[in-house]
Every structure is written in C-alpha cells, then in structure tokens.
N, C-alpha and C positions, 0 to 999 in steps of 0.2 A: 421608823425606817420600814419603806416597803422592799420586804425580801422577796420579791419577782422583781423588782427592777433590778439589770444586769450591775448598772453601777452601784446599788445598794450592795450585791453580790459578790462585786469585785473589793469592795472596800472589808465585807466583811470578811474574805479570804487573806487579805492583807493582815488581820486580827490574828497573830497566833496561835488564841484559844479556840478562834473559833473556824480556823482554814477546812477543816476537814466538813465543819458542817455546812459553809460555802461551798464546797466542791460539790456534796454530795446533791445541794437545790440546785444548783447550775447544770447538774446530769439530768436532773430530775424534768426539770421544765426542756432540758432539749435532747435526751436520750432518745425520745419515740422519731422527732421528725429527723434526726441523723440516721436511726436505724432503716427509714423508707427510704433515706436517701440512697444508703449505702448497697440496699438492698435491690432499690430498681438497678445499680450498677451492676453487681456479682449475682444476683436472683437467688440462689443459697439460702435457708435460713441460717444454716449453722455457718456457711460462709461470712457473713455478713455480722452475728454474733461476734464471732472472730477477732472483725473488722472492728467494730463497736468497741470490742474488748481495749486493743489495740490503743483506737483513738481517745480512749478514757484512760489511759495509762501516758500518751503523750500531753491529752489535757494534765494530768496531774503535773506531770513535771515539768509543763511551759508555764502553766499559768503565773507562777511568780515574776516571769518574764514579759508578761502580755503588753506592751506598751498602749493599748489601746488605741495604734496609729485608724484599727478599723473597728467596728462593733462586735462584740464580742460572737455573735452569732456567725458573721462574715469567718470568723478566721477558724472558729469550731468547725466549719461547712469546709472550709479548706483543708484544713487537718482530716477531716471525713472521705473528702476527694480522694487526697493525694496518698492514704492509706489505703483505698480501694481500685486507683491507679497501680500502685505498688503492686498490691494483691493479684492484680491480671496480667501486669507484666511478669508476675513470677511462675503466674499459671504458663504461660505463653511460652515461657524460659523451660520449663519442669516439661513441658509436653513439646518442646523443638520442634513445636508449630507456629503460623503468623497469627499475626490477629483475626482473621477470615476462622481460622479450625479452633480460635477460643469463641468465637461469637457460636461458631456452630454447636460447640462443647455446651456453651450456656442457652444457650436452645434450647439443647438436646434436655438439658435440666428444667426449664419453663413446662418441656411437654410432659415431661416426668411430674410432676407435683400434680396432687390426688384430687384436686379439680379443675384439671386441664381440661379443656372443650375447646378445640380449636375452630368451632361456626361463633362462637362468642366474639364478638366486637375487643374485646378486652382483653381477651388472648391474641387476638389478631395484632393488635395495638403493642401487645408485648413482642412477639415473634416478629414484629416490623422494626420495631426499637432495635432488638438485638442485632441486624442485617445491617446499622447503620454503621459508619465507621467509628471509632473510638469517640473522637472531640464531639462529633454531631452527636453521636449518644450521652453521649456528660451534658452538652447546651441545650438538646433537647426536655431530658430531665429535670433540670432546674428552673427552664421557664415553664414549661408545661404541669409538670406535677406541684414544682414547687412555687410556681407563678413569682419566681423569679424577676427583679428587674435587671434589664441590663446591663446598668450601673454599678448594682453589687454583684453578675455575676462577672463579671471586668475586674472586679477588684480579687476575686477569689482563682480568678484562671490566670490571670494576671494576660489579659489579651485584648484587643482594645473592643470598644461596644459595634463598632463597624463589623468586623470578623464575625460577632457572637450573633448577629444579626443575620446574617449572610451565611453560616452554618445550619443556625435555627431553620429559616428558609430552607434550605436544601435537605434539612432532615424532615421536615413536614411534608415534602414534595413526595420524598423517597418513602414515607410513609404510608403518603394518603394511595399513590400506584400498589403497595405491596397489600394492601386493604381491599383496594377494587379488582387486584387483580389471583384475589387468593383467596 
C-alpha cells in the first residue's frame, strides 16, 4: 500500500489500530500548504497557527464521516476556508468594525512583520490583496498562490466557476491599479 495516496489513507484511518497513524500522514502531507493557505488569509503567524490548530481538531472528528462525495484535499481546503472565514468575521464582530477596518487591521499587521519593505513587488502584492473585498481575496488566493482550478475552487466555495471567474478578474484589475499606482 502506498501511504501518500489519499485513499490508501483513508482506508487506513478506517483501521482502528491504525486511525491515529492515518490522521497523523494526512496532517503531514497537507499541514504546510493549508497553513499558506490560511495564512495568506489572516497574515498572523500565530493567527493562522490557531487556525491550523482548529482545522486539525475538526479534521479529526469528521474524518470518520468523510463521504468522499469530493477529494480529500477539496474538503481539508474548505474546512481551512471556512475556519479562517470564521476567524475574520469574529475579528470584525470583537472590533464593531466592517470589513474595510479588518482589511486595514490586517495591513496594519503585513506592515508590522520584521521584513516589511513596502518598494518590494511582493509587499506591494500583499497590501493590494488586503484592499480587496473578502470573496475577491479568497478567489484570488487560490487561483494565484494555489494555482487553483476553477472547478475545484466551485466545489469548495460552493459558487458557480462563472462568479469565480469574474471575481478573479476584478481582483487582478484592483491589483495590478493598487501596484502601478503606489
């Protein structure tokens, strides 16, 4: 049995001697790209730990339940989402501010980290991100960093590929302006 294939993984999870050591390969092989994931969202390290912590405690106690209706990386990457959805909307809630004074809040944190350089491309690229609205900064993220297609990311936002399409666009517009013009 190859233990990196996901359904090699799932079947040995299924094993009850050996659940706990399935769980722990299935972190293994995808804890780093859920932590960029989570991370280009909240920008935090310790926020995004948190996060990570979180969606490793909801992997544990779905995975018995996982139907496998999508791949197993599809529905980790949702559980990752919709935990660091959560985690903004509660910022958002805690600070009785809108979405505008968290984007600016997590800014303000981008510029804060000990090697910020704002003439860098890649800062710039960050602090443009941040400016975007919520959904354009999620569809952004996943096709761009995660080269994303838009087929799975339809199945994980649960929105059709027309919308994700036509977000993406508009968040690359708003990008490449805040780039040229800052």
């Amino acid at each position: 049995m190859i233990l990196n294939d996901d359904q090699s993984l799932l079947i040995l999870f299924r094993n009850s001697e050996k659940k706990e050591e399935a769980y722990t390969l299935i972190i293994k092989k995808y804890q780093e790209r859920l932590y960029w994931h989570i991370r280009r969202l909240v920008i935090s390290h310790d926020d995004t730990n948190d996060i990570l912590q979180n969606v490793c405690i909801k992997v544990w106690k779905g995975l018995s339940n996982f139907r496998e209706d999508a791949q197993l990386f599809t529905w980790l990457y949702r559980i990752a989402t919709n935990e660091s959805l959560t985690f903004l909307a509660s910022q958002k809630k805690r600070k009785a501010v809108d979405f505008d004074d968290v984007s600016n809040y997590l800014t303000e944190k981008l510029s804060a980290e000990k090697d910020f350089d704002g003439n860098k491309l890649e800062w710039k690229l960050q602090l443009a991100i941040q400016k975007l609205p919520e959904k354009q900064k999620l569809v952004f993220q996943l096709r761009y960093y995660d080269e994303m297609p838009y087929e799975k990311m339809s199945k994980i936002l649960d929105t059709s590929e027309g919308a994700l399409k036509a977000s993406y666009h508009h968040a690359a517009k708003k990008i490449e302006d805040y780039i040229l013009n800052h």
